[in-house]
C-alpha positions as CSV (number, residue, x, y, z in Angstrom):
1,X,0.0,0.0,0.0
2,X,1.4,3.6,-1.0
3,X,1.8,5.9,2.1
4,X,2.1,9.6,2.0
5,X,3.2,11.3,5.4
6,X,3.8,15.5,5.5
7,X,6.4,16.7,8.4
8,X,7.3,20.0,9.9
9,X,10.6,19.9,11.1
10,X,13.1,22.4,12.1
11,X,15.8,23.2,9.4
12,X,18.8,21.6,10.5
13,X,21.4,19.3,9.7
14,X,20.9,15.5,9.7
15,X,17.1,15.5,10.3
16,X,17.3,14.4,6.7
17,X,19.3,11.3,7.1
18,X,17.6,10.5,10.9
19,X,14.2,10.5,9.3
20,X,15.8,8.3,6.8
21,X,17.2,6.1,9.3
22,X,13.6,5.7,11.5
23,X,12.1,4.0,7.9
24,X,15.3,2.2,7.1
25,X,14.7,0.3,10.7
26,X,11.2,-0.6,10.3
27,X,12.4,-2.1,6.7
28,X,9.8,0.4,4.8
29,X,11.4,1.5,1.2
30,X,11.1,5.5,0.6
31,X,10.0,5.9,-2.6
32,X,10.6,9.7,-2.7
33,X,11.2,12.3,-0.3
34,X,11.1,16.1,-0.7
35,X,12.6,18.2,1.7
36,X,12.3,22.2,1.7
37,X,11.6,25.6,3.3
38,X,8.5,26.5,4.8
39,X,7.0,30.4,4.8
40,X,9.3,30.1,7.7
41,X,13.0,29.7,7.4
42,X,13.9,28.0,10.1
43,X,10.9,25.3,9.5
44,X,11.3,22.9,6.2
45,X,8.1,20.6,5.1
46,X,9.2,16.9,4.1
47,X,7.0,15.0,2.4
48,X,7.6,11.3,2.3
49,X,6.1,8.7,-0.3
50,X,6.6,5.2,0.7
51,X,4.9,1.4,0.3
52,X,4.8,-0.8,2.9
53,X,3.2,-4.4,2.6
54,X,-0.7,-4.6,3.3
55,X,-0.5,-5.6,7.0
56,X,1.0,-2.4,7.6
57,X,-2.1,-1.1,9.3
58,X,-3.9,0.3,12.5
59,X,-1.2,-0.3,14.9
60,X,1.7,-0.8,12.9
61,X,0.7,2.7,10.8
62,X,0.1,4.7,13.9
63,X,3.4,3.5,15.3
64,X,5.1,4.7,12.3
65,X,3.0,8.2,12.4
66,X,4.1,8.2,16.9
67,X,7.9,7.2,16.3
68,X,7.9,10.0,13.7
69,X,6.1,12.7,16.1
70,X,8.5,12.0,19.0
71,X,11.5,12.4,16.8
72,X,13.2,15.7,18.8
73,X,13.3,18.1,15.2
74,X,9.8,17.0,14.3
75,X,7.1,19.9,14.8
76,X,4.0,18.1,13.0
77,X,3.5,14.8,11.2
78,X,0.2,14.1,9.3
79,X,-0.4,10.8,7.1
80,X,-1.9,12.6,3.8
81,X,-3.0,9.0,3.3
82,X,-5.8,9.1,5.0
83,X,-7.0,12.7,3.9
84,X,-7.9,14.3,0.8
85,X,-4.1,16.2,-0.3
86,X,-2.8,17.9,-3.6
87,X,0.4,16.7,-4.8
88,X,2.8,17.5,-7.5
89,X,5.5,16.4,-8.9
90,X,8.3,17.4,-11.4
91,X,10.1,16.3,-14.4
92,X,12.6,17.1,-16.7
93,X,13.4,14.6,-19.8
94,X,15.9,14.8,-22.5
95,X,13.9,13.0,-25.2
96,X,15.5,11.7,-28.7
97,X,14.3,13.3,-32.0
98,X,14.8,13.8,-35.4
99,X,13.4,16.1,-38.1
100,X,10.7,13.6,-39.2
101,X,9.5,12.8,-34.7
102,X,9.8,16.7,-33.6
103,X,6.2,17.6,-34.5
104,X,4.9,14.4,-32.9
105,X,6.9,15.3,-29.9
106,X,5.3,18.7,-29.8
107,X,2.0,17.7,-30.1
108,X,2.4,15.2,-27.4
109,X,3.5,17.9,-25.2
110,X,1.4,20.2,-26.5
111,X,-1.8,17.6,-24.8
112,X,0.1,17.0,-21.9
113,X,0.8,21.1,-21.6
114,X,4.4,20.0,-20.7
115,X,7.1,22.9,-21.5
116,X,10.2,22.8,-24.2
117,X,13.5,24.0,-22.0
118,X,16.1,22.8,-24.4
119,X,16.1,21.9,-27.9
120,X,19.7,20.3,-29.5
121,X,20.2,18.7,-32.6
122,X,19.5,15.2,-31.5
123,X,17.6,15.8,-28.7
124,X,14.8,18.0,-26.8
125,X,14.5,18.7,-22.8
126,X,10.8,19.1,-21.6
127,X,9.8,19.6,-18.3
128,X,6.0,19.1,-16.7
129,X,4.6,19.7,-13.5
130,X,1.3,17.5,-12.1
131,X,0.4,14.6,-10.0
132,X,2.0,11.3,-10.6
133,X,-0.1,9.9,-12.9
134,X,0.3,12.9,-15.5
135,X,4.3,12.5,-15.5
136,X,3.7,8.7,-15.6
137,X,1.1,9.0,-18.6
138,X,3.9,11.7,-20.2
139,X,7.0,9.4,-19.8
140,X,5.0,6.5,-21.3
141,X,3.8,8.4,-24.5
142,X,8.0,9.3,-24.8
143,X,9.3,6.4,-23.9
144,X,9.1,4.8,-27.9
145,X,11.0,8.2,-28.9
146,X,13.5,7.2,-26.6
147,X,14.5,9.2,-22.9
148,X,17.8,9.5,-22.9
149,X,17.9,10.9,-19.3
150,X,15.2,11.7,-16.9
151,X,15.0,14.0,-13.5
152,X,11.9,13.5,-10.8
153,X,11.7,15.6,-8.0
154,X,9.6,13.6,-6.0
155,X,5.8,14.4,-4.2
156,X,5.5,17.2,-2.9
157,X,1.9,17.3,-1.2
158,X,-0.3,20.1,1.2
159,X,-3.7,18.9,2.8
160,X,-6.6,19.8,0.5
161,X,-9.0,22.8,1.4
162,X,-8.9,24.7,5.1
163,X,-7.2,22.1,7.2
């Protein structure tokens, strides 16, 4: 099951790789983890995407969710996973072309409203911001082109409406 937790932490050295540590020693895999400044900047929001098998449930989940909480740089923790949450994501892509593929390419980034950033003889760099199943459905529709090489930032994800 996919997991998304949001953490206010203070902005310091190492709470990075401790918070990295705490899911290491439970054995969950981070999928991706976003780290950055708040509106205030001593205060930096991490947002961590993970999946952890099915059983990981009611006591296991709010074990996680306590160990994170008592961590000593840890201000807030929410699981997003059990709320409604906006996410995004970004990526940059440097996609093969040739003469005949470019105005193929630009139409499929043209539906996906994905930005051109570089453009090279044998290549083209687009970027594209949205959830995770718009970059997914992008880097499916140019994968046949070819990706040469790919950047993801990662989730990052606020809870939805007043909360």
């Amino acid at each position: 099951m996919k997991h998304t937790i949001s953490a206010l932490v203070a902005n310091r050295s190492g709470v990075l790789a401790d918070m990295a540590e705490e899911f290491k020693r439970r054995g969950l895999n981070i999928r991706s983890i976003s780290s950055g400044e708040t509106e205030k900047p001593e205060v930096s929001r991490m947002v961590i995407c993970f999946e952890a098998p099915d059983e990981l449930t009611g006591d296991d989940a709010n074990g996680l969710m306590e160990a994170v909480g008592r961590m000593p740089f840890v201000i807030q923790v929410d699981d997003l996973s059990r709320r409604e949450f906006v996410d995004r994501e970004l990526v940059l892509m440097k996609v093969q072309r040739d003469g005949e593929s470019l105005s193929q390419l630009m139409q499929i980034l043209e539906v996906f409203r994905a930005g051109v950033v570089g453009l090279g003889e044998k290549c083209i760099t687009v970027e594209l911001s949205g959830d995770s199943e718009r970059v997914e459905g992008l880097i499916r529709m140019l994968s046949p082109f070819g990706i040469l090489s790919m950047a993801r930032t990662g989730k990052i994800a606020l809870k939805r409406g007043d909360e």
